[in-house]
Backbone atoms as SQL, in Angstrom:
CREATE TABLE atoms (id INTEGER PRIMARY KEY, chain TEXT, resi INTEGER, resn TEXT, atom TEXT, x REAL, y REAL, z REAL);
INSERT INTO atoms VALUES
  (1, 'A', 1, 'UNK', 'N', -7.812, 38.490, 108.982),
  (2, 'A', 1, 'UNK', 'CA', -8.379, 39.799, 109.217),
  (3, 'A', 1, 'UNK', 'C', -8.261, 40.657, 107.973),
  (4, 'A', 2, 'UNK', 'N', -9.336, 41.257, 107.628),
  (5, 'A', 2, 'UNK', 'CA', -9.634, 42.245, 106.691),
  (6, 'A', 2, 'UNK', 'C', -8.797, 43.204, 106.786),
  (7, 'A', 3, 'UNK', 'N', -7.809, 44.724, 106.151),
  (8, 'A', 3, 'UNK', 'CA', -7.502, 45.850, 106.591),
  (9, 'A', 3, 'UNK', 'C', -8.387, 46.637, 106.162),
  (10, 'A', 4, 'UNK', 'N', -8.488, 47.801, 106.899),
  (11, 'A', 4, 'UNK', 'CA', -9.106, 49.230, 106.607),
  (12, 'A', 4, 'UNK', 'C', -8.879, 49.830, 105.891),
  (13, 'A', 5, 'UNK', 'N', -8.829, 50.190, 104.452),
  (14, 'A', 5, 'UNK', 'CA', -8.263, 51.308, 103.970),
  (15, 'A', 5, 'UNK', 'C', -8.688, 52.954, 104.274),
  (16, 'A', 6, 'UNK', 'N', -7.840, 53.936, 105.009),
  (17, 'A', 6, 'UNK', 'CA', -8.270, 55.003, 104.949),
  (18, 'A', 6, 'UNK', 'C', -7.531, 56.190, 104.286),
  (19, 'A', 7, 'UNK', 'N', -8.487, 56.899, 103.586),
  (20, 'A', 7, 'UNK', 'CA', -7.790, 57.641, 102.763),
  (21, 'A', 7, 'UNK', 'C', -7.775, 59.148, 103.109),
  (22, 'A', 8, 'UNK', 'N', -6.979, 59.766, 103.041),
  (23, 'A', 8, 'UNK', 'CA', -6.169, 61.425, 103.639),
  (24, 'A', 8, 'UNK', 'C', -7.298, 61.921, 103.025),
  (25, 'A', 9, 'UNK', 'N', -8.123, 63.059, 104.155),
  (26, 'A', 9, 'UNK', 'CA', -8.897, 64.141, 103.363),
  (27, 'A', 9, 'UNK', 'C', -8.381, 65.036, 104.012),
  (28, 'A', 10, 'UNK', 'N', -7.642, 66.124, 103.117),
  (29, 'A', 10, 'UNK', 'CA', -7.478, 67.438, 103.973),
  (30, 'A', 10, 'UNK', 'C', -8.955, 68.244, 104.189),
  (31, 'A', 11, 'UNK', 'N', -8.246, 68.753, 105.331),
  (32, 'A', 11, 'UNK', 'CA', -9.586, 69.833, 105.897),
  (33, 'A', 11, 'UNK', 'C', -9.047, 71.271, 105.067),
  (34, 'A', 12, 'UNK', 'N', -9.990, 72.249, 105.289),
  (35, 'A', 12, 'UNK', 'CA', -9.930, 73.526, 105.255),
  (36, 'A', 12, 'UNK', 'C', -9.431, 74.431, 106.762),
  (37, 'A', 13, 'UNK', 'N', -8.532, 74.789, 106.708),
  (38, 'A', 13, 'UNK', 'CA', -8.496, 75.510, 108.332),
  (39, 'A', 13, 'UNK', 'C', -8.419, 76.757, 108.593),
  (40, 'A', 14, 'UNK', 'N', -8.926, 77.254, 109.320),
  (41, 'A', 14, 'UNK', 'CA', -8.963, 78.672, 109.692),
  (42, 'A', 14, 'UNK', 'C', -7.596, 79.072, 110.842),
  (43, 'A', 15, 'UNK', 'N', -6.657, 79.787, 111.139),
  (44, 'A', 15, 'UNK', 'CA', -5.777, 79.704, 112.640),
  (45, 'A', 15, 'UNK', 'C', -6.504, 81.204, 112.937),
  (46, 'A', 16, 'UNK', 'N', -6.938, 80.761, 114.594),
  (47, 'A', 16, 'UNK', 'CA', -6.904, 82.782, 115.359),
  (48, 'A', 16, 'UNK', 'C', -5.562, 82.111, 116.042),
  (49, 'A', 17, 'UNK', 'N', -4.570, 83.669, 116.230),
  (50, 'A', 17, 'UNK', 'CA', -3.596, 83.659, 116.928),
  (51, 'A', 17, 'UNK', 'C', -4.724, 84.920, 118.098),
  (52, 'A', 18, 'UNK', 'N', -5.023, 85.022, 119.240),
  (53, 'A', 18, 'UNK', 'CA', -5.493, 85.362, 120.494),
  (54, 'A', 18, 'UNK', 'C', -4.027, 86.465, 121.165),
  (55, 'A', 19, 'UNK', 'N', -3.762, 87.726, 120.721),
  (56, 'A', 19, 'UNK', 'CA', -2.753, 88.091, 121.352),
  (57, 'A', 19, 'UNK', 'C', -2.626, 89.705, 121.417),
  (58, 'A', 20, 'UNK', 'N', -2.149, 90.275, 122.712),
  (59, 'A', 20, 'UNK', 'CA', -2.616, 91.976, 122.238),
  (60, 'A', 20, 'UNK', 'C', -1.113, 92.760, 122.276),
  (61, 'A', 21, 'UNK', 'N', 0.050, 91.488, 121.774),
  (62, 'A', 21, 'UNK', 'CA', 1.625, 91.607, 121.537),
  (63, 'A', 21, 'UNK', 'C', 1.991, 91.401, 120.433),
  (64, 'A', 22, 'UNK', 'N', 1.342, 90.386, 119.728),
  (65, 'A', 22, 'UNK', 'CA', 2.103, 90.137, 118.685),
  (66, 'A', 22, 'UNK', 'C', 1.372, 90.985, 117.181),
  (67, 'A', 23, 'UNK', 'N', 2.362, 90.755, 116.338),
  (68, 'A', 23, 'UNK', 'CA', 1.544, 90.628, 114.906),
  (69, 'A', 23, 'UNK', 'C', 2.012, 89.813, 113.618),
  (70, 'A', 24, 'UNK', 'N', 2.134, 89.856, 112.820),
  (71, 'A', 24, 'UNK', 'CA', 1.896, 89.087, 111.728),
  (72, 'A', 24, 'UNK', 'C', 3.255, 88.564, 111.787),
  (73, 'A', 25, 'UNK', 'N', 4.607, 89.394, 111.785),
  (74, 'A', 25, 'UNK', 'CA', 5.533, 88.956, 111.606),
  (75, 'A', 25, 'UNK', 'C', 6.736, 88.262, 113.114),
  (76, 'A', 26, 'UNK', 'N', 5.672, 88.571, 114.398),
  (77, 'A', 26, 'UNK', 'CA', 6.324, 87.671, 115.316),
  (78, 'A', 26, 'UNK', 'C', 5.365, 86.767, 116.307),
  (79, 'A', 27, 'UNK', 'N', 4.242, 86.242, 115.089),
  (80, 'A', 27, 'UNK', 'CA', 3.224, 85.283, 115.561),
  (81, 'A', 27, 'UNK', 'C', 3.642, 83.908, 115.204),
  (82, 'A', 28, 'UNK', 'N', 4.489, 83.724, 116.229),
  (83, 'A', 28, 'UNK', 'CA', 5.444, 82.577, 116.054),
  (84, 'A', 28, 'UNK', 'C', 4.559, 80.886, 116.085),
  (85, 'A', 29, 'UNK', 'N', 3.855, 80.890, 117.140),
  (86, 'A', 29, 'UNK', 'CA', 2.556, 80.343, 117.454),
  (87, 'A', 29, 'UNK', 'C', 1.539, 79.930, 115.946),
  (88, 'A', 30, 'UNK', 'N', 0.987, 80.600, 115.197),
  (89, 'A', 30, 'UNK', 'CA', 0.363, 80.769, 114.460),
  (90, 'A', 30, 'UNK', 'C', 1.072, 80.523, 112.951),
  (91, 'A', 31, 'UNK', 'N', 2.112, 80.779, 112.753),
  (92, 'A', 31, 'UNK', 'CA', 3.022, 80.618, 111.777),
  (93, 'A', 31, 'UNK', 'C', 3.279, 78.866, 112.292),
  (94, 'A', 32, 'UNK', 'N', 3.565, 78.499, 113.329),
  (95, 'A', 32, 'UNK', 'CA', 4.161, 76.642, 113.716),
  (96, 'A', 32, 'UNK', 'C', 2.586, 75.917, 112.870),
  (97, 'A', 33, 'UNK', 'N', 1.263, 76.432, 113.427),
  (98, 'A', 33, 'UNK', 'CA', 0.305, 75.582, 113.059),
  (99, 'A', 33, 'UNK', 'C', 0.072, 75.889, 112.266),
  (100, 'A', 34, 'UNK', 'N', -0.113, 76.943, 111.138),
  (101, 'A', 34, 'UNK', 'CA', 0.045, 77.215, 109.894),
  (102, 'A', 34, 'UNK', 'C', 0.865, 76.188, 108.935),
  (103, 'A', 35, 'UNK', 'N', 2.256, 75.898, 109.129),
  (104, 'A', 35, 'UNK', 'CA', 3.245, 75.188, 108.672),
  (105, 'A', 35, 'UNK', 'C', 3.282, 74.030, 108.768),
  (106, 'A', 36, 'UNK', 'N', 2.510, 73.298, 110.177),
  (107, 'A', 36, 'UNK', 'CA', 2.464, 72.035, 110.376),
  (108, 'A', 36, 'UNK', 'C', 1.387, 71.476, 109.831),
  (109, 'A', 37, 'UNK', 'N', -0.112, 72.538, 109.559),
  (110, 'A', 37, 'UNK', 'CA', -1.019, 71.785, 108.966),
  (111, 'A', 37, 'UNK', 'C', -0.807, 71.672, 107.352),
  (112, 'A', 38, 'UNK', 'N', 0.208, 72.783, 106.576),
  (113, 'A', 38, 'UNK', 'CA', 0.205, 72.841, 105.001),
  (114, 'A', 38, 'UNK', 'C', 1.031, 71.659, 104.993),
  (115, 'A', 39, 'UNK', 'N', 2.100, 71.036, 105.858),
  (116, 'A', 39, 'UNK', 'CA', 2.877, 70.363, 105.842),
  (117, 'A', 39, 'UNK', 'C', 2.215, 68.676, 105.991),
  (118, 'A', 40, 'UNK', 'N', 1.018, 68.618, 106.778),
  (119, 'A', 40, 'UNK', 'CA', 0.136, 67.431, 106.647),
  (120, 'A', 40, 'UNK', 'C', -0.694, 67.484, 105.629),
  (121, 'A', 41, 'UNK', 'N', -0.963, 68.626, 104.699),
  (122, 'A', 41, 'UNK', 'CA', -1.453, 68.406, 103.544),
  (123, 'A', 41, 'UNK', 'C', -3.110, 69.105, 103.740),
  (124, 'A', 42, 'UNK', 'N', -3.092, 69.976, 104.632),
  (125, 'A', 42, 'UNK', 'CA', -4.160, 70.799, 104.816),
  (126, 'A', 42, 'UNK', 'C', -3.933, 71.895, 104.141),
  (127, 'A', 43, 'UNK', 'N', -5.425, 72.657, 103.967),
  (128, 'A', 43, 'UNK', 'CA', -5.184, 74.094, 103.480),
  (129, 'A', 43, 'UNK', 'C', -5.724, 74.994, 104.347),
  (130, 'A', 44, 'UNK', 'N', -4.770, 76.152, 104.282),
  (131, 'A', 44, 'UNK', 'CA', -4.895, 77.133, 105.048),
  (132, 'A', 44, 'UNK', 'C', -5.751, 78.179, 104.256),
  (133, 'A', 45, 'UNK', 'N', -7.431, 78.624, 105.055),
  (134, 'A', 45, 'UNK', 'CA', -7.845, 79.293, 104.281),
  (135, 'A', 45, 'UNK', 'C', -7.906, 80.489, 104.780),
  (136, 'A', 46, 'UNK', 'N', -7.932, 80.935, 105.859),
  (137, 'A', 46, 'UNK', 'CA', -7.996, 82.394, 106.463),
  (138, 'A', 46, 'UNK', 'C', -6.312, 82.100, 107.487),
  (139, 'A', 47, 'UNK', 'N', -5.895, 83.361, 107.985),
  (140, 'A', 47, 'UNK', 'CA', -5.514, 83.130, 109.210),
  (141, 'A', 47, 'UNK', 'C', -5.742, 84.899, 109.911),
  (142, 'A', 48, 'UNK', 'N', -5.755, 84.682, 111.153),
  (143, 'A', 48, 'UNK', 'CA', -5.980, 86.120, 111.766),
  (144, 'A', 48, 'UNK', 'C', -5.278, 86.237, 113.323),
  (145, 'A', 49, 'UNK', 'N', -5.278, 87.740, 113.500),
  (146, 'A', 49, 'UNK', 'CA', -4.454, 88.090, 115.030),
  (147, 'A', 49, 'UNK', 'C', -5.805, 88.826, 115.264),
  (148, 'A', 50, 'UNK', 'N', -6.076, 88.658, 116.627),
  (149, 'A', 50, 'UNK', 'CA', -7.060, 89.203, 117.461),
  (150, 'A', 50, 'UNK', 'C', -6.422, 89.698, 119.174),
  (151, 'A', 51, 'UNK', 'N', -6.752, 90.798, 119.484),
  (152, 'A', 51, 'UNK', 'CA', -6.615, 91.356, 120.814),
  (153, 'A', 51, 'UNK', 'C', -7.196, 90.439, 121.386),
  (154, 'A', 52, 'UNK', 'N', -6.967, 90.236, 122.624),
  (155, 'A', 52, 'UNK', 'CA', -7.831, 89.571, 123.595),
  (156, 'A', 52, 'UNK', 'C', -8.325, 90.488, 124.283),
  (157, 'A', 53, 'UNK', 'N', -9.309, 90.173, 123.552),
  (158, 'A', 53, 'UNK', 'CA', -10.991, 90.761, 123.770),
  (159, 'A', 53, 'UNK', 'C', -11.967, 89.839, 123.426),
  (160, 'A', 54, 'UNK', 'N', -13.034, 89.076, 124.325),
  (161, 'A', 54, 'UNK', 'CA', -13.667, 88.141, 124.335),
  (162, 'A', 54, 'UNK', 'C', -14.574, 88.277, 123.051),
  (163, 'A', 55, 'UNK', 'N', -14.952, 89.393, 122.489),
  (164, 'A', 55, 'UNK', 'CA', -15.925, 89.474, 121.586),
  (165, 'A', 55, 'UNK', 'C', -14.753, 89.658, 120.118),
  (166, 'A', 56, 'UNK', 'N', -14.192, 90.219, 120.310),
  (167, 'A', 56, 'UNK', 'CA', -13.468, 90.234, 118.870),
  (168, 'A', 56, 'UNK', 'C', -12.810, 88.856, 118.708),
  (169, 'A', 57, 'UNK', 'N', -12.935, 87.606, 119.504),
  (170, 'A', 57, 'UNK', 'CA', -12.685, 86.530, 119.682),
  (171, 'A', 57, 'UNK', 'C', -13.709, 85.861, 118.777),
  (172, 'A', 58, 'UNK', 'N', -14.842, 86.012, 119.700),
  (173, 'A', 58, 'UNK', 'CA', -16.183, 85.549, 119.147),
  (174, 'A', 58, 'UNK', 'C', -16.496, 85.846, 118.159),
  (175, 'A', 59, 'UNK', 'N', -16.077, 87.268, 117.749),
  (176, 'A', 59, 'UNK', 'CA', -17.032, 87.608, 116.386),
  (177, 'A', 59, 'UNK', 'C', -15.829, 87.131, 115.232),
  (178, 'A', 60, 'UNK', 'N', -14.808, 86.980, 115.021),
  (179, 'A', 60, 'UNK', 'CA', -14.008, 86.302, 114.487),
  (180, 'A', 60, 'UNK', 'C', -14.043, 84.671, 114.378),
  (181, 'A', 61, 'UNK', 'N', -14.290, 83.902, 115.344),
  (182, 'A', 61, 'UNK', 'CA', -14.352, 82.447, 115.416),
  (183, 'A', 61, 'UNK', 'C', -16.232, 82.774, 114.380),
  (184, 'A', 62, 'UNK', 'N', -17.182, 83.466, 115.031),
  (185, 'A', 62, 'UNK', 'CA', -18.662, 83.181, 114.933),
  (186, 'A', 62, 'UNK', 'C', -18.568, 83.332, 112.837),
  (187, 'A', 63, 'UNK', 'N', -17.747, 84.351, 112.203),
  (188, 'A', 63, 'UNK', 'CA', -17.375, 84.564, 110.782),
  (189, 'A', 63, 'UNK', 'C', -17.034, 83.174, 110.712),
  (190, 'A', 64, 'UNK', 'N', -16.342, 82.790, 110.712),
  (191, 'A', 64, 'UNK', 'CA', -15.515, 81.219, 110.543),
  (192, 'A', 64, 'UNK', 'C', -16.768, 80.347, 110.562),
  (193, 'A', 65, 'UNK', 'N', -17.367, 79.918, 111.416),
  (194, 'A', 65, 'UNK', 'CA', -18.288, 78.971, 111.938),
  (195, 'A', 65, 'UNK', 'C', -19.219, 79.190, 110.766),
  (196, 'A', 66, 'UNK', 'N', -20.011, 80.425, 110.412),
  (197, 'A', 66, 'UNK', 'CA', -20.550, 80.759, 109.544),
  (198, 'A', 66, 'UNK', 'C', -20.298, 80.187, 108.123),
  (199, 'A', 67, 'UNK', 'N', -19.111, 80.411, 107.607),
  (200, 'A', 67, 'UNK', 'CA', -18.471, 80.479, 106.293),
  (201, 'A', 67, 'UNK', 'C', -18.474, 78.789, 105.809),
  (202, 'A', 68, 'UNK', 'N', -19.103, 78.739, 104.284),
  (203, 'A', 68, 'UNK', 'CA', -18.562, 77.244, 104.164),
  (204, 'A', 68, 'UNK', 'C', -17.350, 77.095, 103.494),
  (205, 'A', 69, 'UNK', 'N', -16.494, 78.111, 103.945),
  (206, 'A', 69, 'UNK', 'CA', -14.807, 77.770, 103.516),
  (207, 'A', 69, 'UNK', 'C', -14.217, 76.771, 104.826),
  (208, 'A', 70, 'UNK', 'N', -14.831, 77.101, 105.546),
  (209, 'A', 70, 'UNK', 'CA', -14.145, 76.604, 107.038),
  (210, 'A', 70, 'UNK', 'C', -14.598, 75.655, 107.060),
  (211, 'A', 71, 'UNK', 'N', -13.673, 74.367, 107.633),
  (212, 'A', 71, 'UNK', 'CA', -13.996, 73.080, 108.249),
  (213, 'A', 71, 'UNK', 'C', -13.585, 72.824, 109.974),
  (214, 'A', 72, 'UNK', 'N', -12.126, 73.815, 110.012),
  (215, 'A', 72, 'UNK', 'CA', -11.754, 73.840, 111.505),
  (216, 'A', 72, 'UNK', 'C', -10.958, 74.828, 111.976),
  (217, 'A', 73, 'UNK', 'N', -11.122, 75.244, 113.062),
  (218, 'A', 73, 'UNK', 'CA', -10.915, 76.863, 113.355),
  (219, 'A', 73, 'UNK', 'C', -9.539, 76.355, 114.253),
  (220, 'A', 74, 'UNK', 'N', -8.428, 76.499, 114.498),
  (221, 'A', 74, 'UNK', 'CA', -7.324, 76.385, 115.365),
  (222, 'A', 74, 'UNK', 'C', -7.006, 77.801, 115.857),
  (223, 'A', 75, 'UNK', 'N', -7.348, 77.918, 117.539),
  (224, 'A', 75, 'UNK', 'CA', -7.003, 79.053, 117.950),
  (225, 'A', 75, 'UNK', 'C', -5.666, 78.468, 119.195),
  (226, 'A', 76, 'UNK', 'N', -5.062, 79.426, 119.285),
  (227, 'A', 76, 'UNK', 'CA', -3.539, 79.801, 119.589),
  (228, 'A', 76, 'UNK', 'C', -3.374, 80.989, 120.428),
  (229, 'A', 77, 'UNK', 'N', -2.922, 80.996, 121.850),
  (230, 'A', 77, 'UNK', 'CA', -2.556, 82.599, 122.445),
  (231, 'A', 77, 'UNK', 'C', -4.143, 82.441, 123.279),
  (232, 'A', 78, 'UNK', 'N', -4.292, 83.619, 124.073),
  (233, 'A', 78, 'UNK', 'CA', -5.441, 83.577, 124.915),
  (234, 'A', 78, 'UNK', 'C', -5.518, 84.587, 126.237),
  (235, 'A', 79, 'UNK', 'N', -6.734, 84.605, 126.549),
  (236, 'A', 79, 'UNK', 'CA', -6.663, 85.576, 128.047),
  (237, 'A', 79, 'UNK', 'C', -6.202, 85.432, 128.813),
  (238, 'A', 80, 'UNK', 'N', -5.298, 86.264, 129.379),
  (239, 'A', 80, 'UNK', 'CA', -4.494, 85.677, 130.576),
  (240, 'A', 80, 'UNK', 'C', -4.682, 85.575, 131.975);
């Protein structure tokens, strides 16, 4: 049998932390996937806190989706 070679491409990632409690310095959530993706060798290109509010959701993810910095959006926290 042949092997596969596959080779590591990091992505670009965006994190929304989804929360109308926290902020920058006790977005504990958002800071873990932040750390775990620089730590697999991804780059972190935006990160953001959003109220949960369905549209400041959207219009935050819809910027991302838009942008060709972004490859993958990781959202975190949510409506309850």
């Amino acid at each position: 049998m042949s092997q596969v070679s596959t080779e590591f491409i990091p992505t670009r990632i965006a994190i929304l932390t989804v929360s109308n409690r926290r902020g920058e310095e006790d977005d504990t959530s958002g800071h873990y996937l932040r750390d775990s993706a620089q730590e697999a060798g991804h780059h972190i290109v935006d990160k953001a806190i959003v109220k949960e509010n369905r549209y400041a959701i959207r219009a935050q993810v819809s910027a991302w989706i838009a942008s060709d910095d972004v490859q993958v959006v990781l959202i975190t926290g949510g409506l309850a």
